[in-house]
N, C-alpha and C positions, 0 to 999 in steps of 0.2 A: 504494500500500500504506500502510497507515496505520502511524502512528508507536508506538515502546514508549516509555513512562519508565518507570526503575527508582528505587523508591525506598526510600529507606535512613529506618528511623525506630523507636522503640523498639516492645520485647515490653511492654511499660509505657505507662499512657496517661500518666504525671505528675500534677504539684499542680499544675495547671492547668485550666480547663475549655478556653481557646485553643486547649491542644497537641492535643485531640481534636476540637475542632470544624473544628480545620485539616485535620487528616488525612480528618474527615466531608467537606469542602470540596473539598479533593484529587480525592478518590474522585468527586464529581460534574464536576469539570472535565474530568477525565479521561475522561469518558463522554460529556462534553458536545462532547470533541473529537474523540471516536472514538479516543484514544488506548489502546493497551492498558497495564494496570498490571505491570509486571513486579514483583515484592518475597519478602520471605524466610517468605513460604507461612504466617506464622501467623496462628492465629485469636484473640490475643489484644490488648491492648495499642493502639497506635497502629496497629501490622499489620492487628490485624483491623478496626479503625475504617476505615481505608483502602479495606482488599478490601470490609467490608461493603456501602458507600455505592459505590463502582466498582461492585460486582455491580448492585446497586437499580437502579441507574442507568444500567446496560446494558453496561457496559464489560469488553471480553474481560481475562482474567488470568491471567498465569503468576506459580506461585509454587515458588521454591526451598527447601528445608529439608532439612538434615542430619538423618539417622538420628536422631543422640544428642539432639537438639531435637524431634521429634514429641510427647514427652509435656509436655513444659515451654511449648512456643509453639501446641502444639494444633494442629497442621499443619491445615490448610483444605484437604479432599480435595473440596469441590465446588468446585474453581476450573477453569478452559476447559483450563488446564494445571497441572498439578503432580509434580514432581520429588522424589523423594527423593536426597539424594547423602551420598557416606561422609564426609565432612569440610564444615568451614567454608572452609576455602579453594575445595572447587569449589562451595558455595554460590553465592560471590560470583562465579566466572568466568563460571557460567552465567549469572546476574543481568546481569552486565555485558553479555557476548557477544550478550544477546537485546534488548539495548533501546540506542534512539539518542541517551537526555538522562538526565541523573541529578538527581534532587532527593534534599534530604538534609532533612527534618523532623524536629524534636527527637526527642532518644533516649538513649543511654548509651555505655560502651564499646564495644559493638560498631556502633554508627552510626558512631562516630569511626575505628572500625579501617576502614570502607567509606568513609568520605569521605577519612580520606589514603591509602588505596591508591588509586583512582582519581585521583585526586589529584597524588598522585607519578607514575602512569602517564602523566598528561597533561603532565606538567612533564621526563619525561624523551622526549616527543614520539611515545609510542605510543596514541596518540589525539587527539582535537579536539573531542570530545562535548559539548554544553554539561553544563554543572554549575550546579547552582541549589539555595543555601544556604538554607531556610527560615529566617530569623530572626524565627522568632513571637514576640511578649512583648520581645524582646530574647534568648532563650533561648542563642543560639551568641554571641554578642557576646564574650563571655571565649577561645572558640574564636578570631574572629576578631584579638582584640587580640595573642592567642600566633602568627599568623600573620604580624602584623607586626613583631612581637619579631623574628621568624626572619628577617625582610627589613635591619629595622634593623640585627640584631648578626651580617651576614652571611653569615649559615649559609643565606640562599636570595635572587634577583634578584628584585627588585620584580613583575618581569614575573609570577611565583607568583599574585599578588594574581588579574591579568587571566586567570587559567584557570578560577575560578567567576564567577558574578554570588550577589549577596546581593537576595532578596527577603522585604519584610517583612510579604509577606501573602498569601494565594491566588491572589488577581488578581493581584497584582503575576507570582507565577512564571506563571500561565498567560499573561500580558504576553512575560516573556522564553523560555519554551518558543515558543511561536508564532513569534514575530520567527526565534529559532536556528533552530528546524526548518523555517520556510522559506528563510530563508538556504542551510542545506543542500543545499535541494532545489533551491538556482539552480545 
């Protein structure tokens, strides 16, 4: 059976051309590996940069979106799957629940409320999913260094670090999704 990633990235493409070309990037690796795309069902922003180039490129898609988001994120009803759900919180549990590796491409606050929940879930041991931190441009790097604040002044075990990998490019995650997800599957 082939594998899902879910991934977390904004309604917003950024001041970048990178953060879009990554997500264009994304979307074909993910096709390239037969992977399905799981993500939060928008049509615009990074979202829809994602699903567009997945779709093109032949890759099945499920996508989640809350009610109160359909007008705002332009829900994508031609996706293989799509959910509408009453909250953000079962957004995410769907998102999560359906797919076996998380990639996290730049975004905003609600990327970051998706990267430490899962996050926290893995560190308090209800999970082992890989996790893979897009750091395009350098974009999470400030994310990054407040993770090690949190290691240095206590407030979490070093081991925190070892529950994502950081990659800083397309290849590089499609590098560490492959190695994780056949690991998995030994």
């Amino acid at each position: 059976m082939s594998k899902s990633i879910c991934v977390f990235c904004g309604a917003r493409v950024g001041n970048n051309a990178a953060f879009e070309q990554a997500a264009r990037d994304l979307g074909d690796i993910l096709a390239k590996n037969a992977w399905r795309l799981v993500y939060g069902a928008g049509d615009v922003g990074l979202m829809g940069a994602v699903a567009d180039s997945a779709q093109a490129s032949g890759a099945a898609t499920f996508g989640v979106i809350p009610e109160h988001l359909m007008q705002k994120e332009v829900g994508k009803r031609d996706l293989d799957r799509f959910i509408v759900t009453d909250d953000m919180h079962s957004r995410k549990k769907l998102m999560f629940i359906n797919s076996d590796a998380v990639v996290l491409l730049p975004g905003g606050a609600g990327s970051l409320d998706e990267f430490f929940e899962v996050l926290t879930w893995a560190q308090l041991g209800l999970h082992s999913r890989p996790i893979v931190v897009a750091n395009i441009e350098g974009y999470w790097q400030p994310m990054l260094t407040m993770v090690d604040h949190l290691i240095a002044s206590g407030f979490a075990d070093a081991s925190l670090r070892n529950l994502f990998c950081v990659a800083q490019t397309v290849d590089e995650i499609e590098t560490v999704l492959r190695s994780a997800l056949n690991t998995a599957n030994q």
